[in-house]
C-alpha angles and dihedrals in degrees: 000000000000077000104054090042087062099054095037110135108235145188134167104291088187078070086032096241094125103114104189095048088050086045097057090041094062096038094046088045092042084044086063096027105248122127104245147016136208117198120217143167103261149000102255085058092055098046088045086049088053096045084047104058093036105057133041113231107281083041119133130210132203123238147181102242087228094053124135082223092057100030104038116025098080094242089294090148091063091042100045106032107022101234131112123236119224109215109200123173111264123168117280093336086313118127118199116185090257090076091032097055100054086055092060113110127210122256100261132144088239093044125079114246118243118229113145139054113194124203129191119208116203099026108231102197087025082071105260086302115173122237107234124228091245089053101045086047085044097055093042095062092043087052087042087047093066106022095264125157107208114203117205119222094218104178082128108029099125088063093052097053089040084058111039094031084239114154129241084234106061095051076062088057096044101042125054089211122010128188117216123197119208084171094072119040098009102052103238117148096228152355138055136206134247112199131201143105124309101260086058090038090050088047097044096050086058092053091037086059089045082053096057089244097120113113147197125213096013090147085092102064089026081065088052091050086054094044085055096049092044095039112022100034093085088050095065088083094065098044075056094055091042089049090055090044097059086039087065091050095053090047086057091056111104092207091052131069116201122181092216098190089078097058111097103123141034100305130083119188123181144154135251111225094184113060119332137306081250095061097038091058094058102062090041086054087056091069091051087255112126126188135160134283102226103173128333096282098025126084122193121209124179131193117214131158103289086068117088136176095276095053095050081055097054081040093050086040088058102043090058100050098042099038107015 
């Protein structure tokens, strides 16, 4: 990767010559089927761009209360664009129409107004859970139903096609803008992607540049992104068996509780019975293996590709003596 950075051919992408970073925007966007791409430095860039350009200020969105969107981007929806986001209790992260309709308010002066319906696939504190085909289809006629734009939360969406044998295609048939990460699951050092069609796009790349977030020689990380997608993509299945494997064992561990039927991805989230998640990390960390406080009782662990088989042996090896 570091390789093909260095030889990656770059222009000014403020001026748009960069042809690298223009290259991976139309293959990423022809890859889901949307017209065009905007590269950015993160993902909390990408989903704000797509709030952005979807709602008018007073607007609501619908959200997951578990959502990236709601719980880790610093209220940037209601700085930056001016709209309020509405957090209802899905499954697993998982919203049907059944939790989002309820949450649908009237078209009054004194109410916000919704516009926006915002998915997350895969679920990150539900635990990396996959969106199905009949829930994503479910959720688009309710959404075409009222009006409504969704916009899917996408950081891992190359875990979630890998798991439910979704295509890329068919998210761009479902979501009106997706975000896309290379810098999770596929081992890139930066940059996300936010997908649309070109007006958004067009309008999205302004705000992006009133953000700071116009850059120069991207080509260079835009030619890691790509590396990832050609080279890493076909990995994530096994981040996903080792992830089912350490799942078992903690299942096996007698201090730790696990609820197996979630993990399908890449994330494994479960519970420590016998003392605190705190507690529970440090001496995991002890052993140089670090994993994530969740809640005080909830650890996350997540497999990527700089963890191989050995190392889910020495992990497994370690579970079993400090919590069996």
């Amino acid at each position: 990767m570091r390789e093909a950075m260095a030889v990656a051919e770059v222009g000014d992408d403020v001026f748009g010559d960069d042809p690298t970073v223009n290259a991976l925007q139309e293959k990423v966007a022809a890859m889901f089927g949307m017209e065009a791409g905007l590269f950015v430095p993160s993902g909390t860039m990408s989903n704000q761009l797509a709030l952005h350009v979807l709602t008018n200020e007073g607007d609501e969105v619908i959200i997951d209360e578990t959502g990236h969107i709601f719980n880790y981007e610093s209220t940037s929806a209601a700085w930056l664009s001016s709209i309020q986001l509405s957090p209802v209790k899905g499954r697993n992260g998982i919203l049907t129409p059944e939790v989002i309709e309820p949450a649908i308010r009237p078209y009054h002066e004194w109410d916000p107004h919704t516009r926006v319906i915002a998915l997350e696939n895969t679920t990150n504190k539900g635990g990396g859970v996959c969106y199905t085909r009949g829930e994503l289809k479910a959720v688009r006629e309710l959404a075409d139903k009222h009006g409504f734009y969704i916009h899917l939360d996408g950081a891992r969406i190359w875990n979630a096609s890998v798991a439910s044998g979704i295509p890329f295609s068919f998210f761009g048939e479902i979501a009106d803008t997706i975000s896309v990460c290379f810098s999770k699951g596929l081992g890139a050092p930066v940059g996300s992607m936010l997908l649309s069609d070109r007006d958004r796009i067009q309008k999205a790349h302004r705000f992006r540049k009133m953000l700071g977030g116009g850059m120069r020689q991207i080509g260079i990380l835009a030619a890691a992104a790509d590396y990832a997608i050609e080279h890493h993509y076909d990995l994530l299945a096994d981040d996903h068996r080792r992830a089912h494997s350490f799942a078992s064992t903690v299942a096996e561990c007698s201090r730790l509780q696990i609820n197996l039927d979630r993990v399908q991805t890449n994330i494994v989230l479960f519970d420590v019975v016998d003392g605190d998640a705190g507690s529970a990390i440090e001496k995991l960390t002890e052993r140089d293996i670090h994993m994530t406080v969740f809640g005080p009782q909830t650890i996350r662990a997540t497999f990527h590709i700089e963890i191989g088989d050995k190392d889910l042996e020495v992990i497994n090896q370690a579970m079993r003596e400090l919590f069996g």
